[in-house]
C-alpha positions in Angstrom: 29.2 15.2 -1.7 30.7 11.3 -3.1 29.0 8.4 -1.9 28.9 7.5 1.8 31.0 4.7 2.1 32.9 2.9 -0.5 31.2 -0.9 0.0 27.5 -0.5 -0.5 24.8 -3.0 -0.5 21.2 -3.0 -2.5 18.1 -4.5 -3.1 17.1 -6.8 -6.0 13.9 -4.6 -7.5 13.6 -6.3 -10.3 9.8 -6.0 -11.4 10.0 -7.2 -15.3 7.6 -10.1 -16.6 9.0 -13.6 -17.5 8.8 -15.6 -20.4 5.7 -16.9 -19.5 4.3 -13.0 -19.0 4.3 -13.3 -15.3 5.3 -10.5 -13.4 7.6 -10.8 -10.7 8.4 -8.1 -7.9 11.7 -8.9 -6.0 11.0 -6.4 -3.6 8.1 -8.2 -2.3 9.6 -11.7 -2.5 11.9 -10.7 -0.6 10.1 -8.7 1.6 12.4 -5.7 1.1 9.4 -3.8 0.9 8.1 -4.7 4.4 11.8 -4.7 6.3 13.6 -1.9 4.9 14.3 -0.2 7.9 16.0 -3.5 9.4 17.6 -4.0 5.9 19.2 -1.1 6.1 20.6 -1.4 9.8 22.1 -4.2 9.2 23.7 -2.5 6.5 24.9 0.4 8.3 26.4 -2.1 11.1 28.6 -3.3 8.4 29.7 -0.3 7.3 27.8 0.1 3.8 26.0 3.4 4.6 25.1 3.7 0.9 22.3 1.3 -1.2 21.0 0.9 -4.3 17.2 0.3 -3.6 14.3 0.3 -6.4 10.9 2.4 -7.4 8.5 0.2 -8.8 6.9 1.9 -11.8 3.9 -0.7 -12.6 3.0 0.1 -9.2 3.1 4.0 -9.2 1.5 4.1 -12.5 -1.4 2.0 -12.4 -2.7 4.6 -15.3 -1.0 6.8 -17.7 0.0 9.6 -16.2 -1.4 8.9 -12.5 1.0 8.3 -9.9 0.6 6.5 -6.6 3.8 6.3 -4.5 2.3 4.5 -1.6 4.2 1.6 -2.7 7.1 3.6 -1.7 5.6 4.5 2.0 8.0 1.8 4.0 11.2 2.7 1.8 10.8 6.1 2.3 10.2 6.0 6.3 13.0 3.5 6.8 15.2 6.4 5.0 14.4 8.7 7.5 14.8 7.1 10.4 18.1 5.3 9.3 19.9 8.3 7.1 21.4 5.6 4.6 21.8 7.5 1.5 20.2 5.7 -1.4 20.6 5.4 -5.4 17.3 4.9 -6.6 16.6 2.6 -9.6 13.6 4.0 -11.5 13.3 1.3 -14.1 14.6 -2.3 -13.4 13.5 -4.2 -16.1 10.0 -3.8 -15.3 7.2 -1.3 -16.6 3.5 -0.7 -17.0 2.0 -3.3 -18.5 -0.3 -0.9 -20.8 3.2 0.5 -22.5 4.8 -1.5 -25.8 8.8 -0.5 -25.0 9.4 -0.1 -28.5 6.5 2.5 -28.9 7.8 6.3 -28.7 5.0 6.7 -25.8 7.7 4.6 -23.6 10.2 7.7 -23.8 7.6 9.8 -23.2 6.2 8.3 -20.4 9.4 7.0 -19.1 10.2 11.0 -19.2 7.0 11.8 -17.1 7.2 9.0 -14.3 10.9 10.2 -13.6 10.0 14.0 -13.4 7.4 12.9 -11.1 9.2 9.9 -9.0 12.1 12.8 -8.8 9.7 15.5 -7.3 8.1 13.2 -5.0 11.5 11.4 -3.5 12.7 15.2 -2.6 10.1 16.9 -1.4 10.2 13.3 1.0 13.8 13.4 1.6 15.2 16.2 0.3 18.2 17.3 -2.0 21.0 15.6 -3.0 19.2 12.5 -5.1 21.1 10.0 -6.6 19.0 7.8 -9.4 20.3 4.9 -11.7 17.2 5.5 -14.4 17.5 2.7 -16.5 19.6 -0.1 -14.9 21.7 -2.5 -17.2 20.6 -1.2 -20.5 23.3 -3.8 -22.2 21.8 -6.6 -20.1 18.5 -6.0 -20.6 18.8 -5.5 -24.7 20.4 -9.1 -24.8 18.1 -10.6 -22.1 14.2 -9.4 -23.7 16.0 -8.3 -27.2 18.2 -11.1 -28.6 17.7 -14.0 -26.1 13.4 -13.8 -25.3 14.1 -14.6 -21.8 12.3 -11.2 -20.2 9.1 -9.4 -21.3 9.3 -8.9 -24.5 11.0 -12.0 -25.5 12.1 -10.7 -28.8 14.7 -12.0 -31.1 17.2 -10.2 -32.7 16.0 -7.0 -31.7 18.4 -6.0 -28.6 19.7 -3.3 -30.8 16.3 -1.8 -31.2 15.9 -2.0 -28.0 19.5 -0.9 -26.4 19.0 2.6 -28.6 15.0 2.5 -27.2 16.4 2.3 -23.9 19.0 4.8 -23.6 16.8 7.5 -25.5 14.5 6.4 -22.3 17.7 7.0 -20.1 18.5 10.4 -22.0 15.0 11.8 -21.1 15.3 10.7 -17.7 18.0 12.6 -16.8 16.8 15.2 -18.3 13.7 15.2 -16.4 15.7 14.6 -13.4 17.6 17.7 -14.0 14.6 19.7 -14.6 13.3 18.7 -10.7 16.5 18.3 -8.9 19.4 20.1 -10.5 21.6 19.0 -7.9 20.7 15.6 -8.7 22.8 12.8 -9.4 23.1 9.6 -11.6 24.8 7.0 -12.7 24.5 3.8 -15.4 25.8 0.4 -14.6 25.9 -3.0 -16.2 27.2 -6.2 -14.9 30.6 -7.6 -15.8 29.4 -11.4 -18.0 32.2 -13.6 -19.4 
């Protein structure tokens, strides 16, 4: 089974920390996380019966290796009672704030939080998951690697991190595939200049 419908809609999730190391969480600015099920009507009356909606890892994984989805509770409900398929972004930009990205512990972990975000999204919602694990790797490289803007706000290091980050992407899908062979996932990036 293809995606749902060929227009789909999402959800900004971004949950990174600025330049100033304040974290932001688009979902609750926006209230995402407190409407979803009326987000996604309104979707589905426009015909987009597919989304891209967020997980929001500093939130799951308050401590290493200890996962708390009830940050996922309204998502999840508003899922079920619509039937919108979803493609879930595991890490937009924003991680816990215990982990240094560059460290070999942020694969690791990155590895871990997916196996586990993965077995609790289908034993909610069954087979058939679709996941973007790392969104806009190229993006993200130039934004906290080369330009400082996001958390890290390192120069002249979005190499380092754009390999850091698809090794993170790598062991994602593999732990994906380890939970939900069925699974699905995809990588995107957006369009600049």
């Amino acid at each position: 089974a293809g995606l749902r419908s060929f227009f789909m809609g999402g959800f900004e999730c971004s949950t990174h920390k600025n330049g100033e190391g304040r974290r932001l969480d688009l979902l609750a600015a926006t209230r995402h996380d407190e409407f979803a099920e009326a987000d996604y009507e309104r979707m589905m009356r426009a015909g987009m019966l597919t989304a891209r909606d967020g997980v929001r890892w500093h939130l799951i994984e308050r401590e290493p290796y200890r996962y708390d989805f009830s940050s996922l509770n309204q998502q999840i409900d508003a899922v079920r009672k619509t039937g919108i398929q979803v493609i879930w972004d595991y890490f937009h930009y924003g991680f816990p704030d215990d982990l240094d990205i560059y460290s070999p512990d942020f694969i690791e972990r990155f590895a871990s939080f997916s196996s586990a975000v993965t077995r609790f999204l289908v034993a909610e919602l069954g087979p058939g998951i679709i996941v973007c694990p790392v969104n806009e790797i190229s993006f993200f490289s130039w934004i906290a690697g080369d330009a400082g803007v996001f958390y890290p706000c390192s120069k002249r290091r979005g190499g380092v991190l754009k390999r850091q980050l698809v090794r993170a992407a790598l062991a994602g899908v593999d732990a994906i595939r380890s939970v939900a062979p069925d699974g699905r996932w995809m990588f995107t990036d957006p369009a600049i200049h």
